[in-house]
N, C-alpha and C positions, 0 to 999 in steps of 0.2 A: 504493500500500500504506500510505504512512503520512502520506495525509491532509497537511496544511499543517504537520506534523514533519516539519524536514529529513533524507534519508539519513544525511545523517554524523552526527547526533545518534543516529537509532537504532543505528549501526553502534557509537558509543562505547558506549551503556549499556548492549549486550549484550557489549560487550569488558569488561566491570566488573561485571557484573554474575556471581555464581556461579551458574548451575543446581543446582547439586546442593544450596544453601542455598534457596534459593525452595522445592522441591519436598520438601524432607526437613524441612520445618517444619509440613508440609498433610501430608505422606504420608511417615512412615518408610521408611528408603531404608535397606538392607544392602550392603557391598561384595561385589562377586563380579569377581574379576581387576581391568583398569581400570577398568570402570563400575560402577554400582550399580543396585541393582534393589529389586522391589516388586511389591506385588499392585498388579494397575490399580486405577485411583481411576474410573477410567469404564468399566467396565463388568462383571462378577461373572466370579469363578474361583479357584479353589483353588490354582496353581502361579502363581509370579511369572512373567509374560512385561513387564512393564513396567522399560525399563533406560532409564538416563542417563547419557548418554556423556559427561564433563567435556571431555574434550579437542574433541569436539564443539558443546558449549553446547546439547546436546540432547536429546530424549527422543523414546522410539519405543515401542509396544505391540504386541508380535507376533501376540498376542491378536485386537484389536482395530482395530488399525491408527492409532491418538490417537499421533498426533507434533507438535512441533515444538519451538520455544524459549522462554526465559522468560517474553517475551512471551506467546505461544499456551498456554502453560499455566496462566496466570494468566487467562487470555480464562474457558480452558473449566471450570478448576475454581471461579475466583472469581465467574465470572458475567460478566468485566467485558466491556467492549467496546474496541477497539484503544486508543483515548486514553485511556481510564481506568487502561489495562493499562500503559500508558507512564508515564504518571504515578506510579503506585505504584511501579514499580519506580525510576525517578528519585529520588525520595523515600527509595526504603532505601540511595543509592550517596549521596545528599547533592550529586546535578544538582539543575540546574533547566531544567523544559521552557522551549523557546525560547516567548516569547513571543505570536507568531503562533498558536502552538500552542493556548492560552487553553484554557480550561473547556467551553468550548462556541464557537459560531461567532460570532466580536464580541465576545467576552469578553477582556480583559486579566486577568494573572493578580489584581494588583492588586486593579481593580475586584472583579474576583466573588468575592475574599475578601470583600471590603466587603459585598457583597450578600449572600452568605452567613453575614455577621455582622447583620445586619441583619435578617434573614429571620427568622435565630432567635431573635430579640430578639421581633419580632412574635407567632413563634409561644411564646412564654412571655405575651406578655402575654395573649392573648386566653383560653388554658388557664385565666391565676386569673381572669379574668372572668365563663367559663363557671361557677369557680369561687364567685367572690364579689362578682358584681354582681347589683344591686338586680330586675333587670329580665330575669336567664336562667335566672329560674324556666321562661317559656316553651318557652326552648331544652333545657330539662335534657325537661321536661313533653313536648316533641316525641320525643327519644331514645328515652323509656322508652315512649312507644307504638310507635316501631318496634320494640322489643325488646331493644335497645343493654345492655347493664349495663356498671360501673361499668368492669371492667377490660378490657375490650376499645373504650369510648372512650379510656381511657388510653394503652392501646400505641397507638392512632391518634394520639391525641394533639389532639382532637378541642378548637375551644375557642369563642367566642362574641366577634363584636365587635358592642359597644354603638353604641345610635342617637345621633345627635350627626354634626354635621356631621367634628367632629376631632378624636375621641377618641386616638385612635392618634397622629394627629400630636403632640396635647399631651405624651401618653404616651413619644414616644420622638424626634419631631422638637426637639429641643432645643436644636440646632445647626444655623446653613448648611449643614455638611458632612450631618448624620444626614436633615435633608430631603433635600438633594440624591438619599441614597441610597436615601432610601426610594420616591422619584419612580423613579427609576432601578430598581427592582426591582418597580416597578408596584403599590405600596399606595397611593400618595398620588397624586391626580389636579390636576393644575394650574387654577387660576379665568381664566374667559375674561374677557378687561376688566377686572381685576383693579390698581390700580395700585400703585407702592410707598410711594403718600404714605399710602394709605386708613387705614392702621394697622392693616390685617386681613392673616391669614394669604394668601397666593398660592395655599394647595392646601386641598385636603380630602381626607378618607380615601375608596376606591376601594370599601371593604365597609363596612356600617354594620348594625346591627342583622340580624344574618348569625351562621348556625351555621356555624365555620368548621373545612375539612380541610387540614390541611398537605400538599405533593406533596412528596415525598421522591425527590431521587435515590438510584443506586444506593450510596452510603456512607452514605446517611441525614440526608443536608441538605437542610435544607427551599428547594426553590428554587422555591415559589410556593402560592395555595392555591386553595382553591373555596369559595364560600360560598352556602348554601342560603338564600334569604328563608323567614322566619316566618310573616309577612301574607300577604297577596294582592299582587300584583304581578309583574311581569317586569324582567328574566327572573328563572325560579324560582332558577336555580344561574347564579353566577356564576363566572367563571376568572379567575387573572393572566391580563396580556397577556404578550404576548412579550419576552422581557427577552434579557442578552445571559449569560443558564444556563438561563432555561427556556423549552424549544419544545417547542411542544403537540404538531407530527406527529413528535418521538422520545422522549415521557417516558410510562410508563404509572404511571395510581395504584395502588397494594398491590404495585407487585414488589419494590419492597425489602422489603415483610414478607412477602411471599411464601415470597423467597431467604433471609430472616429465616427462616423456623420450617420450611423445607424443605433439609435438605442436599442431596437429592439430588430434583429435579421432575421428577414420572413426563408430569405433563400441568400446565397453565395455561390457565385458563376465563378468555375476554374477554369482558366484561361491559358492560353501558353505564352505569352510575352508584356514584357514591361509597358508598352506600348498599346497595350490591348486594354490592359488594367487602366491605365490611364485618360484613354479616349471615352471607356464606358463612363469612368468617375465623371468626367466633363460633360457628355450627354445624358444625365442622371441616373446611371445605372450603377449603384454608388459601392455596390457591393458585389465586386469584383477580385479575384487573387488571381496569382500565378505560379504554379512550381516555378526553382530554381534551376531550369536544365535538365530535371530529374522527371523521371517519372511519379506519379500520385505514391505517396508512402504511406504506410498505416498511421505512421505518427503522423502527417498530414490529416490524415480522414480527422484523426482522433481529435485534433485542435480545430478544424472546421466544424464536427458536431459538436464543438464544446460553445461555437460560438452559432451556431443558427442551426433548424432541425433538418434541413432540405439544403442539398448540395448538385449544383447542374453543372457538369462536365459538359466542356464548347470544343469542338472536335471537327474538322473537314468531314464532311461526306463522302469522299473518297478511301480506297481501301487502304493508307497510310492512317488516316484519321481514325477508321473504324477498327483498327488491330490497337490504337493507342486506347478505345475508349474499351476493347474488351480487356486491354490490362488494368485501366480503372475500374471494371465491374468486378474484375478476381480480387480486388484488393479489398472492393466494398462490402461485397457480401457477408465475412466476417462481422461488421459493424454495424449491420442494421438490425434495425429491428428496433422498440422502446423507443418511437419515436425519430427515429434517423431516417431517413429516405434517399434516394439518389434518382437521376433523371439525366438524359442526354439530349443536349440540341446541334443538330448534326449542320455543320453550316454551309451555303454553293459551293458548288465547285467554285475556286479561286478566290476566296471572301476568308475574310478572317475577323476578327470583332471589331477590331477598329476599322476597316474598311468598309464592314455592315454597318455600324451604329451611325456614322458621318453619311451614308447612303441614305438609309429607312428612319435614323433616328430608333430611341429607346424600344419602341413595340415588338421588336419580337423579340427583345428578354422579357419582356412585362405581362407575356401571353404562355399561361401552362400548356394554351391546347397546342405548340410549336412543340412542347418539349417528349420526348420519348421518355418513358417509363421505365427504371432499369427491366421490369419485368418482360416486356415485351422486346425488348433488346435484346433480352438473356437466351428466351425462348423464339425467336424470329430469328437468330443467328446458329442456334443449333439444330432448330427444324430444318434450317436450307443445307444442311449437310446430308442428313437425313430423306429415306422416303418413308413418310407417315403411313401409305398405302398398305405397305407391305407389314407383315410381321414383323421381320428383321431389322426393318427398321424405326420398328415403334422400340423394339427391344435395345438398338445402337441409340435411339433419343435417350432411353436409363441410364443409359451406361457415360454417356455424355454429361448428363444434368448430375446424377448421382456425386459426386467429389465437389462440384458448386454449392447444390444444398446442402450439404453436410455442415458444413459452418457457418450456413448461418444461424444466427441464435433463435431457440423455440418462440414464438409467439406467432401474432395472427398472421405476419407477412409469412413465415416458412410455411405455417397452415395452408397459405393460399398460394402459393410457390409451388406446393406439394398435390396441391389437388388439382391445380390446371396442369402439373404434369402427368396428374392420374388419366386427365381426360384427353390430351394428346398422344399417350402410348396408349390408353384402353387397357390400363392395370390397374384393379383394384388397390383402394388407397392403403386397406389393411393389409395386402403386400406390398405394397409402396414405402411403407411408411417404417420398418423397421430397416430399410436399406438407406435411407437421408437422415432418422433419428430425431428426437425433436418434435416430432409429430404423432398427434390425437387421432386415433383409427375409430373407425364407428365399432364397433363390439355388437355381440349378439345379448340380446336383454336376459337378464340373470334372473332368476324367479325366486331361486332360494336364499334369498339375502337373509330372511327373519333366521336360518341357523346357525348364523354365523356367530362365533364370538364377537363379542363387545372388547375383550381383553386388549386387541392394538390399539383402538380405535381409543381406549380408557388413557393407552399408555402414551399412542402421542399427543393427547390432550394436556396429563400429566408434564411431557419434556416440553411443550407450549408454554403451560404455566410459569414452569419453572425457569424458562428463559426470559419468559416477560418478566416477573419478578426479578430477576437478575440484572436485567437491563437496565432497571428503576433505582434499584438501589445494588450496585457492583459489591459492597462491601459482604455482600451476604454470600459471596465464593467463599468467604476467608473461614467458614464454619462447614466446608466442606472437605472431606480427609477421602482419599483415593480414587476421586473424580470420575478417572480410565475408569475405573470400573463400570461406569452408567453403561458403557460401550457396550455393555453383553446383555443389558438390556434386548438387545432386539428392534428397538423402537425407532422409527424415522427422527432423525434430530437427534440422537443422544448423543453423536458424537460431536455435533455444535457444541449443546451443555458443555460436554465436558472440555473441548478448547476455551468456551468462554468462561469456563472456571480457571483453567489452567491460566490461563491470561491474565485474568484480575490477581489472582495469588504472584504474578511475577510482578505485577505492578499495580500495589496493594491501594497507592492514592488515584488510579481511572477514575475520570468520572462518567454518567454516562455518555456524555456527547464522546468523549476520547474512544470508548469501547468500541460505541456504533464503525464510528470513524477508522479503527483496526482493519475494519470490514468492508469500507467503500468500496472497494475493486474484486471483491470475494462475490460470487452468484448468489451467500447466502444477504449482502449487504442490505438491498432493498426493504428484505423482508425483515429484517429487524429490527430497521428504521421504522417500519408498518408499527411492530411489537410495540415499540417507543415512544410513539405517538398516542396510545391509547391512554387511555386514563385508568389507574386502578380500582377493580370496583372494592379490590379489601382495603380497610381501613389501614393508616398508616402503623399503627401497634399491633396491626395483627399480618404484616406482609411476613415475618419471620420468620414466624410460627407455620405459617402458609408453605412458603417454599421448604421449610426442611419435614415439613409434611410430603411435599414432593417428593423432594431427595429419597427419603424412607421410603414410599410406596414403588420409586423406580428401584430399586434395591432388593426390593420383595422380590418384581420383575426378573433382575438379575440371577437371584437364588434360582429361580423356577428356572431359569434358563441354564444355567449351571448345569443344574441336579438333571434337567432332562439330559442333557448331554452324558456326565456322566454314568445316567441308569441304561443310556444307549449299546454303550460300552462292555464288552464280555467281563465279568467280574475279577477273571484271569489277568487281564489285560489292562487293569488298574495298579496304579501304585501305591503306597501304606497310604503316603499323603493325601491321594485323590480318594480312596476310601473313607476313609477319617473322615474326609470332606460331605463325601456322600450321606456319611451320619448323620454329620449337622444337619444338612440340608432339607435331609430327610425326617428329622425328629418333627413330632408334632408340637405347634407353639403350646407354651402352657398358660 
């Protein structure tokens, strides 16, 4: 969950941390009894279902279902992503994140201040360049044919480095230390053969007679840039390399202006060039990115749904285009579901966003019925492989789709994934459905339910309990002695209990918002969050009593399960110990 942040660091700066300060600075918050409440910030309604439970460190949406802690609140309203969310909130209690932690992966905090002071320095110099060097007539002269005007290179922030071996260098390398870091941040390229006598610099600038874009992360630091050539030559666009803030498969260009002039993003259009992103922002299509060079990353998808629930990949219509958009659909399918969606607008022959929006203007990114449905994407491109006519080829359409659906996560889209694949091959969904996984088969209607035991159905109510309880008040692990044991219960969930006992015993001051939060990125996370939001209906003097009422009755559980195993067993074939055991187990209570 928290990455190379250690546990007991996020466990303090949610103990220090106030929820109800974080949330009532973004979102007015009312007292109603202990908690406080408000209209959702994610999602539309007229009566407040949105509360924040202080004693909890938490927030819940009865509405909507958006919970968790100041952490997770700050993910979903600010945009950020788990470390950025950490860091800010570090920041307003006056921690400092552990160092390991870093800015990005390889990053000391140190260092990528330096780099980030540095970065910015660059990007001011090359700005009055564009401005008032001799030679960016050209540069200004390329803009205003694409269409650019003044104020929208501005907010980009758009600037020019001069030709010259080391203009930049002379500009700002001034010092051992200022070169070092600007090596270090990938402006200045080191000289091969190079020696220290020569009385010549060791580096040269990385960009050089380049129309330059700053990459902005998400607070708006420039951690790298691109630079277009003028002339002829390669490559046309150039990138930073990898540095130890900016990596090309998780940073997209324009989402901080995106997140900039969109409070709330309906959709985000992935684009493939600097240029693209920029003509949309000027034509009002304000929420626009671009990979860097690379193809769509998982860590991409994953900071785009962090930031809007619908993502449209802008791709040619030609079969270059359409091999690009079926590598974004293999990346995506993972990621859907709970709200994520994907869609493709496939664009003319010869048209590319900025060509099209200067053309038509904004309408046909403004128009869903333009856009392609991953769904019929998915299945439109594997049917034309295929002959549906035939057997063998309803049977090749499985065998196709089958490794697609597999990952994606169970909910209503694989549900419906799954059954228009049923009715394109003409395979029954209840043998469909254990070859993708994930998916609800219809069943034949069971008649004999009344002879069933009650016993599971007692026991996972019991390991329910017991975890709601737990969750409310964590200190109630600490009156529990051999936990693993619940495990042989039998019972769905007993082995949650007993991790969220084990957990609270290793970190005896959790409170509950820290616990939930253990769990963010775990499958059981959501649902706990659920558990935590509820109110208890036992009194607070009697929750105690209640859960170690549980505890014992799954323990009972346990024995039974024991001893049936054991009586299974040839008598032979027992040890003194397991014997012994058998006794107990076997005695009648008195």
């Amino acid at each position: 969950m928290a990455g190379r942040i250690p546990e007991s660091f996020i466990n303090d700066l949610l103990a220090r941390v106030d929820i109800v300060d974080v949330i009532d600075e973004r979102v007015p918050l009312k007292k109603a009894g202990r908690n406080f409440q408000a209209r959702c910030p994610f999602h539309e309604e007229r009566t407040p279902s949105f509360t924040v439970a202080p004693d909890k460190q938490f927030y819940y949406c009865f509405g909507c279902g958006a919970s968790g802690t100041a952490i997770g609140f700050l993910m979903e309203y600010d945009r950020l992503d788990f470390v950025e969310a950490v860091h800010d909130l570090a920041a307003r209690v006056g921690m400092t994140v552990p160092a390991e932690a870093g800015a990005g992966p390889g990053a000391k905090s140190g260092e990528a201040a330096r780099l980030y002071t540095v970065l910015e320095q660059a990007q001011q110099y090359y700005s009055r360049e564009l401005k008032d060097h001799p030679q960016s007539e050209r540069a200004k002269k390329y803009l205003k044919a694409r269409g650019l005007d003044g104020q929208t290179a501005a907010a980009f922030k758009l600037g020019y480095a001069p030709p010259g071996w080391d203009s930049l260098l002379k500009a700002l390398g001034t010092t051992p230390e200022a070169v070092r870091d600007l090596e270090a941040a990938g402006m200045l390229v080191p000289k091969e053969g190079t020696g220290a006598t020569t009385g010549q610099s060791r580096h040269y600038d990385r960009f050089r007679d380049r129309i330059m874009f700053p990459i902005h992360d998400h607070r708006g630091r420039v951690i790298g840039f691109g630079g277009r050539i003028l002339e002829q030559g390669e490559p046309k666009y150039l990138n930073s390399p990898e540095t130890p803030i900016f990596h090309k498969g998780r940073e997209l260009y324009g989402l901080f202006h995106a997140r900039k002039a969109n409070r709330q993003l309906e959709r985000l259009f992935v684009v493939e060039g600097y240029m693209d992103v920029i003509a949309l922002h000027q034509h009002g299509v304000t929420g626009a990115v671009a990979t860097l060079g690379t193809a769509t990353t998982r860590d991409h998808l994953e900071r785009l749904f962090r930031a809007t629930p619908e993502v449209v990949f802008c791709f040619d219509g030609d079969e270059a285009g359409r091999r690009a958009a079926w590598r974004a659909l293999e990346t995506s399918l993972p990621l859907l579901g709970e709200g994520h969606y994907v869609n493709f607008l496939f664009l003319p022959t010869g048209e590319d966003p900025d060509t099209l929006v200067r053309k038509e203007g904004a309408g046909m990114f403004e128009d869903p019925a333009r856009f392609t449905p991953l769904s019929d994407f998915l299945f439109d491109t594997l049917s034309a492989q295929v002959s549906l006519a035939t057997l063998d080829g309803r049977a090749r359409l499985v065998d196709l789709a089958k490794p697609l659906l597999s990952p994606v996560p169970s909910g209503a889209l694989k549900q419906m994934l799954a059954q228009r694949l049923s009715r394109l091959s003409d395979l029954d969904l209840r043998t469909l459905a254990p070859m993708v996984g994930g998916v609800r088969a219809p069943s034949p209607r069971n008649d004999a339910r009344k002879g069933r035991s009650t016993a599971p159905r007692e026991g996972r109510s019991l390991v329910r309990l017991a975890i709601t309880l737990l969750l409310h008040v964590p200190s109630l692990a600490l009156r529990v002695e051999r936990a693993e044991q619940l495990v042989r219960s039998g019972q769905g969930g007993a082995d949650l209990l007993a991790e969220l006992i084990a957990f609270v015993q290793s970190n005896p001051d959790v409170g509950s918002g820290a616990l939930v939060e253990h769990w963010r990125d775990r499958p059981e996370g959501r649902h706990l969050q659920k558990l935590l939001a509820q109110e208890l209906a036992t009194p607070a003097d009697g929750v105690e009593a209640e859960f170690l009422a549980a505890i014992a009755r799954l323990r009972d559980l346990v024995h039974k399960t024991m001893c049936a195993e054991l009586a299974r067993k040839p008598l032979k074939d027992l040890t003194e110990e397991e014997k012994s055991l058998l006794r107990q187990l076997s005695a009648p209570e008195k």
